[in-house]
N, C-alpha and C positions, 0 to 999 in steps of 0.2 A: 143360434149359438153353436148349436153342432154343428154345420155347414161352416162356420168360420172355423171350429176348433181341425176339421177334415182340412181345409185350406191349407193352414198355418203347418199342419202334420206333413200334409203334401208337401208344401214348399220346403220344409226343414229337410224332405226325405231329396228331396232333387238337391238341393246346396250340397248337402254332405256327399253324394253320388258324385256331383261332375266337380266336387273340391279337387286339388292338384294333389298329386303321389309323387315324393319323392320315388326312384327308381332302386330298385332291390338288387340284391346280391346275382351275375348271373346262376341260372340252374346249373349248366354244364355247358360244355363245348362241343360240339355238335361236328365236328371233322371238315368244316367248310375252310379254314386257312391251315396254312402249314404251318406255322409259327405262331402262337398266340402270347407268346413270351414278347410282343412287339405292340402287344393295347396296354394301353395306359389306363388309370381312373380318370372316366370324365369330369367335367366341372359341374358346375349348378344347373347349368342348362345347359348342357351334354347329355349323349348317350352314356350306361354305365361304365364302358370303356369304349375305349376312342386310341384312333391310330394316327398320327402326327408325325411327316417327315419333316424334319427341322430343313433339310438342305433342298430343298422345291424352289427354286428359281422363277417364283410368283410372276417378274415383271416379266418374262420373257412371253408372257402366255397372252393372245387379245382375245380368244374366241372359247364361249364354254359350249360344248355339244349335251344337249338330253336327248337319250335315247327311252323308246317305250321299255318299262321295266317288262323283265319275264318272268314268269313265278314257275318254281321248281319246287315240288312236294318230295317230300323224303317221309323215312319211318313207316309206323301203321299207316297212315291216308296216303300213301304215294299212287297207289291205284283207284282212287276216287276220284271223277273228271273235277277239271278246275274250273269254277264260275266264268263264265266269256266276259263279264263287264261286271262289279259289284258297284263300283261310285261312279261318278261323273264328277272330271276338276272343271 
């Protein structure tokens, strides 16, 4: 009976952990754009703001490029080395 009641406590403690979060107010603005008067409120399944040019001429485009992301630390930890690999896609 204990061992089922530890289960049941487990499993309610994982459900509630990986449950979905709406997305919060941001903190502040961090100096990366020049203009932040140009993000909108996202939708439901958005980021909290989101940037959207209405005048982007979609069909003109056949090819999307991904380039490897680059990570750039600022603030306190800008002098702490950056991980070489943390995930694998």
């Amino acid at each position: 009976m204990r061992c089922r009641r530890a289960s049941v406590v487990s499993l309610l403690a994982l459900v509630v952990a990986c449950a979905a979060r709406a997305p919060g107010a941001p903190a502040g603005f961090s100096g990366f754009l020049d203009d932040y008067s140009l993000l909108r409120s996202g939708g439901s399944d958005d980021a909290t703001l989101v940037y959207r040019a209405a005048d982007v001429p979609w069909s003109s485009y056949d090819a999307v490029l991904f380039e490897p992301v680059t990570l750039w630390r600022s603030g306190r930890h800008r002098s702490m080395p950056c991980p070489s690999r943390t995930s694998s896609a």
